[in-house]
C-alpha positions as CSV (number, residue, x, y, z in Angstrom):
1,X,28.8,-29.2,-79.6
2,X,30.1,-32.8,-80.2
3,X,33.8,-33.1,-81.4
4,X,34.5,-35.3,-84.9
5,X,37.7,-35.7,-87.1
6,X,37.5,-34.0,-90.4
7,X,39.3,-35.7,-93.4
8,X,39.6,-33.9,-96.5
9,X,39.1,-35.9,-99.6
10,X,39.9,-35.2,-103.1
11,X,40.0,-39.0,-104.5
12,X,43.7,-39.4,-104.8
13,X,45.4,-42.0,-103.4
14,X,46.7,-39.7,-100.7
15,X,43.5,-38.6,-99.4
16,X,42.1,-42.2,-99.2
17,X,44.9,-43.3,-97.1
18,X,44.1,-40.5,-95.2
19,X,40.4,-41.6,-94.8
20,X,41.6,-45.2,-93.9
21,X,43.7,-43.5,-91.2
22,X,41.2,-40.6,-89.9
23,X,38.5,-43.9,-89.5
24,X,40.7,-45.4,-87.5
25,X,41.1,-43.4,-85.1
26,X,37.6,-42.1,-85.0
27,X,37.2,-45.2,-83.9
28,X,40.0,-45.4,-81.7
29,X,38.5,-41.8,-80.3
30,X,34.8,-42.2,-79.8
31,X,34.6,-39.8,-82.7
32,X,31.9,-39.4,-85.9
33,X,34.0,-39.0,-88.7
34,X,33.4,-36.1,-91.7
35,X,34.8,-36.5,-95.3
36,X,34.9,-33.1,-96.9
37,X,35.3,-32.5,-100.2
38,X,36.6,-28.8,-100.7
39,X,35.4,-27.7,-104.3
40,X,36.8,-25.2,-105.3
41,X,35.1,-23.1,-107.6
42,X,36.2,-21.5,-111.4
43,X,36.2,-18.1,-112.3
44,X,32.5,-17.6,-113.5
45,X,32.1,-18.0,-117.3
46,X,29.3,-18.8,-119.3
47,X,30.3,-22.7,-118.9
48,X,31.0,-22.5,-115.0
49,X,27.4,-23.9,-114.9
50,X,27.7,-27.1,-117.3
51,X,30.8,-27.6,-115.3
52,X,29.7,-27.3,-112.0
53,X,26.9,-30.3,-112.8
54,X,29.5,-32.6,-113.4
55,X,32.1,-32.0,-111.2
56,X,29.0,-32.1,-108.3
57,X,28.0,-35.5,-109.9
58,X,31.8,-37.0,-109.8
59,X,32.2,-35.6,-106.2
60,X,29.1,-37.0,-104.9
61,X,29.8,-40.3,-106.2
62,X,33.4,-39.7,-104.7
63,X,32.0,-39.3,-101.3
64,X,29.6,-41.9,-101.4
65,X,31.9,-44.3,-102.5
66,X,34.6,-43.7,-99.9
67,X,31.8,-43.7,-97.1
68,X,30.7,-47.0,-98.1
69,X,34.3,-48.2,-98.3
70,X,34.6,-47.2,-95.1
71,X,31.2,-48.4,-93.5
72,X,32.1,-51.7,-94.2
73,X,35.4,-52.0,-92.6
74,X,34.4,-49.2,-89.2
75,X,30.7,-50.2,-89.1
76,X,30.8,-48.6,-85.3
77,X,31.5,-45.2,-86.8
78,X,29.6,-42.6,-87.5
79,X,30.3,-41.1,-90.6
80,X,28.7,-38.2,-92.4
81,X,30.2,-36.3,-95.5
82,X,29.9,-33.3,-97.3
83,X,30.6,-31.6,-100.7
84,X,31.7,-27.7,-100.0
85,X,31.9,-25.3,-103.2
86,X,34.5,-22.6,-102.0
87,X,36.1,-19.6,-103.6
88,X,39.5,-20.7,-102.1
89,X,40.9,-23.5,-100.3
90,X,41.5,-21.8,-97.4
91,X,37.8,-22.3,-96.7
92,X,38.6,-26.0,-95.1
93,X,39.2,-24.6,-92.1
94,X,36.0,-22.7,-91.2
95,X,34.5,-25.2,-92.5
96,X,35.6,-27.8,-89.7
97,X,34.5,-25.8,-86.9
98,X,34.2,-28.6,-84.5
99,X,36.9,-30.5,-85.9
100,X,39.1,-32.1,-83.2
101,X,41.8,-33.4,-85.5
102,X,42.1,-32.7,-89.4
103,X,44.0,-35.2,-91.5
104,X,45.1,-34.7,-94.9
105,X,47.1,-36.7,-97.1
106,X,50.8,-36.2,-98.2
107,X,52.6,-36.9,-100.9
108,X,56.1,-36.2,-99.3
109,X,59.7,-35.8,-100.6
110,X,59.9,-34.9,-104.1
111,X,56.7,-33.7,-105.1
112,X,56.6,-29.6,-106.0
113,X,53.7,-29.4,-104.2
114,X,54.3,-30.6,-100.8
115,X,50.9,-31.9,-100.3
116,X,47.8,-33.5,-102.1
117,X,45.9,-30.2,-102.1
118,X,48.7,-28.1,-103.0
119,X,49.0,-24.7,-100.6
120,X,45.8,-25.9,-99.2
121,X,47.7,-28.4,-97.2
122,X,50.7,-26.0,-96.1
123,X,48.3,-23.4,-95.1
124,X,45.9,-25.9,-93.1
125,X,49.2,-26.9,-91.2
126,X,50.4,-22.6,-90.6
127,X,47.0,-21.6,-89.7
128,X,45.8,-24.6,-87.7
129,X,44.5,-24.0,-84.0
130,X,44.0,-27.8,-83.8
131,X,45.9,-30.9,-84.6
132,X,46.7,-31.4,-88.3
133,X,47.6,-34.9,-89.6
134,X,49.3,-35.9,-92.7
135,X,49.3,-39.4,-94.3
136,X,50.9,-41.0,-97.0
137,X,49.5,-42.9,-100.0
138,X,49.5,-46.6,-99.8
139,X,48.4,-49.3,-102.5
140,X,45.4,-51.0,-100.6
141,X,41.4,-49.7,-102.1
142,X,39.6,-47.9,-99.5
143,X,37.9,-51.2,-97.0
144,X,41.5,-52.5,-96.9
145,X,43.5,-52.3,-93.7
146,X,45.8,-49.8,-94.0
147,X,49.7,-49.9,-92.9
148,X,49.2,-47.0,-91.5
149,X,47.5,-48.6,-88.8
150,X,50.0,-51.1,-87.9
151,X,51.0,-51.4,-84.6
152,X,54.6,-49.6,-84.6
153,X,55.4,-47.2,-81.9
154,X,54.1,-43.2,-81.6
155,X,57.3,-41.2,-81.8
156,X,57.2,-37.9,-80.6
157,X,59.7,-34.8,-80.9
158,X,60.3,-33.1,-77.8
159,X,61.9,-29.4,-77.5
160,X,63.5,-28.6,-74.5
161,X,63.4,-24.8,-75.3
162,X,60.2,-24.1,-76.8
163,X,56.3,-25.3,-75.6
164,X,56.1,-29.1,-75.8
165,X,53.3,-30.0,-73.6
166,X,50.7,-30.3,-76.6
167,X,52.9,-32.3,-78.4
168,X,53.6,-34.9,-75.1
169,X,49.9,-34.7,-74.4
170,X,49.0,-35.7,-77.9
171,X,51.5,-38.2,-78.1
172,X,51.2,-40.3,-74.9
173,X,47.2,-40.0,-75.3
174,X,48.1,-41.9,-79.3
175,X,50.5,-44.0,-77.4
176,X,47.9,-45.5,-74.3
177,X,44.8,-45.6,-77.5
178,X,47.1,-47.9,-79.4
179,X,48.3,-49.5,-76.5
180,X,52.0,-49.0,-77.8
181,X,55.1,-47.5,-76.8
182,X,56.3,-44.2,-77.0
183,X,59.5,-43.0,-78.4
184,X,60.6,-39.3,-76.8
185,X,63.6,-37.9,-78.7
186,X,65.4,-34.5,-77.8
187,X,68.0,-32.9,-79.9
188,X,70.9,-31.8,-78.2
189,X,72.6,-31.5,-82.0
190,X,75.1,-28.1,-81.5
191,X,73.3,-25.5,-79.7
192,X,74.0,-24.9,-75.5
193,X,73.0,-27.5,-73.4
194,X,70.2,-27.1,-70.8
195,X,72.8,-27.6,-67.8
196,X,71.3,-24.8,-65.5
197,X,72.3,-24.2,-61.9
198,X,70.1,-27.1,-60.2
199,X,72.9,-29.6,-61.8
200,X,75.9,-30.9,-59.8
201,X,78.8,-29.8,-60.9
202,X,81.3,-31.6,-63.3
203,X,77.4,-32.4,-65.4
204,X,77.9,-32.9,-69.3
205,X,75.7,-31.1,-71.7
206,X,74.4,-34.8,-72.8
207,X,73.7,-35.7,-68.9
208,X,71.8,-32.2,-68.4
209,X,69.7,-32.9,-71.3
210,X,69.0,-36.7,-70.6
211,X,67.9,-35.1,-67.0
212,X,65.9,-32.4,-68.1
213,X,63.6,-34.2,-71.2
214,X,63.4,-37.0,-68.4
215,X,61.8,-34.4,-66.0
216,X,59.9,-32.6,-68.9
217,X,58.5,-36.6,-69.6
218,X,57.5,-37.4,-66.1
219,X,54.7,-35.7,-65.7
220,X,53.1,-37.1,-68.3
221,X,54.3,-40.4,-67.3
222,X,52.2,-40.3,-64.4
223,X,49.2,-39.3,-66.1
224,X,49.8,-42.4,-68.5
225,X,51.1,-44.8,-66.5
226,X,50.4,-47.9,-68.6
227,X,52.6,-46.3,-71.1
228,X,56.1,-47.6,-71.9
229,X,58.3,-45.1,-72.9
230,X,61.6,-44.7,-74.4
231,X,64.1,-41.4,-73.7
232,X,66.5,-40.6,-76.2
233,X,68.4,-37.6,-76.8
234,X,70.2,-37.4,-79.7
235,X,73.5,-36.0,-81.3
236,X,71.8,-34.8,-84.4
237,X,69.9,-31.8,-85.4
238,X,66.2,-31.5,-84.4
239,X,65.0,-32.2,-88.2
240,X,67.2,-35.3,-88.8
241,X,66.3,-36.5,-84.8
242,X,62.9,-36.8,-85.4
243,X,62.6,-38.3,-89.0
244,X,65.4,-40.7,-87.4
245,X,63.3,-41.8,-84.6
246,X,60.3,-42.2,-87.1
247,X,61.0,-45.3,-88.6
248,X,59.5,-48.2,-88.1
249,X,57.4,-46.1,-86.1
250,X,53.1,-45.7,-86.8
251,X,53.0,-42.2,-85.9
252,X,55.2,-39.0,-85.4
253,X,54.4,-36.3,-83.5
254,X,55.8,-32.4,-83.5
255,X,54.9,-29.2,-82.6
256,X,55.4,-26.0,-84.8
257,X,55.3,-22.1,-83.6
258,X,52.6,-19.8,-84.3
259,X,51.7,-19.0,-87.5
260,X,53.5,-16.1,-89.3
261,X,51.9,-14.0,-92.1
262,X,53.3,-13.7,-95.5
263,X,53.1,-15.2,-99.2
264,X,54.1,-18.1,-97.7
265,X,52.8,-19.8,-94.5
266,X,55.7,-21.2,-92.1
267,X,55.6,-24.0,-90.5
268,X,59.6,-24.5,-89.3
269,X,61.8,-26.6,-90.4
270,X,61.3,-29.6,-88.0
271,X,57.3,-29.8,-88.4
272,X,58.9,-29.3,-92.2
273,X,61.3,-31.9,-92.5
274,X,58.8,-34.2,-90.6
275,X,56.2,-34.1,-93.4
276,X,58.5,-34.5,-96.1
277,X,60.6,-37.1,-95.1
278,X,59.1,-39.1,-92.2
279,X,57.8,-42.4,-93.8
280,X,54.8,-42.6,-91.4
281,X,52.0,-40.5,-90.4
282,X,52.6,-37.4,-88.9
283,X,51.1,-35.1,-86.6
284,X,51.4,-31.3,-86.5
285,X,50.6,-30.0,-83.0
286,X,50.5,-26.0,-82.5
287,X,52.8,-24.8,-79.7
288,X,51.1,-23.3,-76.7
């Protein structure tokens, strides 16, 4: 079954810049594009019906307005919507079955929710078997270009000890779409280097990581040779590495473990820090 990018929409300005950007790069993609509005239903009462009638009425006018919005300014994409009633928002999920990439917008540092949707976005991001992206509000109207779509470099976040190939391939594949550089930052911060026994001796920690995120890079680089990339490996801690590296940037890119149950989902602290305090999209990968 064909692949699309699902954005979920709620008609805040976070979810419309995440509309701007998911068109984008459905275009960029070859993808159709889906606007979903997640409804989420109240407890039945005798009202629930009255109720229901409007809010369907506001949301269908919500989706119909963005799609136009967005028609006029990606007339080459395909974009369908849909309004889903659900009993809780963990329903956007199965409800994007053949979603390639899900974006959602963010409202970042200093909000008590964390995201637009509340625990809907958290979740999405925990449970996610697929690339989650999360955007920030901006002032233009939907059928304005976005600054999320400037042409600043895809940054990516690269641990040495843990899976990092989804977040590379995702990455370099942004990077060579966008026909921008890419920014690759390891964080040696105050954990053991990675000097193992294939380096000479005499080798400094900083050397044996510089070494090893080049040979963990240059795979990749030879899939995407048109790519320019920049190594860095920095001093810091891996949260403060990556929202460093992410400025200026147009995209961030990290991975997170697997999902771990409980009353709250867990997404670790880098992919954490990342969505709260990067100032640019960013990208949640799962780790193999």
């Amino acid at each position: 079954m064909p692949k699309e990018i699902t954005v979920g929409l709620d008609g805040s300005p976070e979810s419309l810049s995440a509309a701007r950007w998911a068109a984008r790069e459905a275009q960029l993609r070859g993808l159709p594009l889906r606007l979903l509005h997640l409804w989420i239903l109240p407890p039945m009462t005798a009202q629930r019906i009255r109720r229901e009638d409007e809010q369907a009425v506001a949301a269908e006018r919500l989706l119909q307005d963005a799609e136009a919005g967005l028609r006029a300014q990606y007339p080459d994409v395909l974009i369908t919507t849909q309004l889903l009633p659900a009993d809780t928002p963990a329903a956007l999920l199965p409800a994007a079955p053949d979603a390639e990439l899900l974006v959602l917008g963010s409202q970042g540092l200093g909000t008590v929710r964390g995201y637009l949707l509340g625990s809907l976005g958290l979740h999405t991001v925990a449970q996610s078997d697929r690339p989650v992206v999360l955007v920030r509000a901006y002032e233009q109207p939907i059928g304005t270009k976005s600054p999320a779509a400037r042409s600043g470099a895809v940054a990516v976040g690269v641990s040495l000890r843990q899976g990092y190939d989804g977040a590379l391939e995702f990455a370099f594949d942004a990077a060579n779409r966008r026909a921008v550089p890419l920014l690759a930052v390891h964080a040696a911060g105050h954990r053991p280097s990675v000097i193992t026994r294939e380096h000479p001796p005499g080798t400094t920690a900083q050397e044996a990581d510089r070494q090893a995120l080049a040979e963990a890079l240059l795979p990749w680089r030879e899939s995407y040779p048109d790519v320019h990339v920049v190594e860095h490996v920095s001093p810091d801690g891996p949260a403060r590495a990556v929202v460093d590296i992410a400025i200026g940037a147009g995209l961030l890119v990290v991975g997170r473990g697997g999902y771990r149950t409980g009353p709250a989902p867990r997404i670790g602290p880098v992919a954490h820090a990342a969505i709260h305090h990067a100032a640019c999209p960013v990208a949640v990968i799962p780790h193999d």
